[in-house]
N, C-alpha and C positions, 0 to 999 in steps of 0.2 A: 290252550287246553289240549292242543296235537290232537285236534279231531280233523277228519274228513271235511273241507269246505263245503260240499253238496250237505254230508252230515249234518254239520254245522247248519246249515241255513233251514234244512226242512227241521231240525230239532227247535229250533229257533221260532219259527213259523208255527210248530203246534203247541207253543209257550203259549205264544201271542193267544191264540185262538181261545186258552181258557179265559184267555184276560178281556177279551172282548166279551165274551157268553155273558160275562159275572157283571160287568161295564152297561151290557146292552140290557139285562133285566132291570136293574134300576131306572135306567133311562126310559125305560117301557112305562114302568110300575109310575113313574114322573108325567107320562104320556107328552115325553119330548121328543117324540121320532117325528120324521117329516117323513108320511112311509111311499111316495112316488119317489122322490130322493132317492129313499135306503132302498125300493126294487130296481133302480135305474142304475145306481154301487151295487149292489148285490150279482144283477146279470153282468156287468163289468167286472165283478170281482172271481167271478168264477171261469169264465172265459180266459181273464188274467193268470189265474191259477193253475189252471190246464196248460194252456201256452209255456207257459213259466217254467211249470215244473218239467214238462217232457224237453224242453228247451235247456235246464239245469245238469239233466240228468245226458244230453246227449254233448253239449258242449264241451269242449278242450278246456282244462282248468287257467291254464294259459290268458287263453282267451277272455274266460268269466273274469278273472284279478282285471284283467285292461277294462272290461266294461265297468266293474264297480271301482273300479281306480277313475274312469272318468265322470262315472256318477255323483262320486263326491266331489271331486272338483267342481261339476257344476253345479251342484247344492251351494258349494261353498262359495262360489262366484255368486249364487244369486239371491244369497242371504246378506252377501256384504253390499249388491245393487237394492 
């Protein structure tokens, strides 16, 4: 789509986000949250975010392709183990 990889990934990221909202109200309204869990993800998830992003936004693109170049790999390694 010739977009900006940083671009790309936070456009990508606030996709995701409406699909969880719409995801996590049924699952509410189902009273299937486990909610010590989801605060335990939630403080993890934000910390994550923060780190993430100013870490997206300052890194060599260079560099970011070598990291998700070896992120898949290892996904892909540990899906076939």
């Amino acid at each position: 789509m010739k977009v900006d990889e940083v671009e790309a990934r936070a456009t990508t990221i606030f996709c995701i986000f409406f699909m969880v909202l719409t995801s996590s109200f049924f699952y509410f309204k189902q009273d299937s949250v486990d909610w010590m869990l989801a605060l335990k993800c939630s403080v993890g998830g934000i910390i994550g975010g923060i780190l993430g992003s100013k870490l997206l936004i300052n890194l060599d693109k260079k560099i970011l392709k070598l990291f998700f170049v070896i992120l898949l790999i290892y996904s892909g390694f540990r899906m076939i183990i």
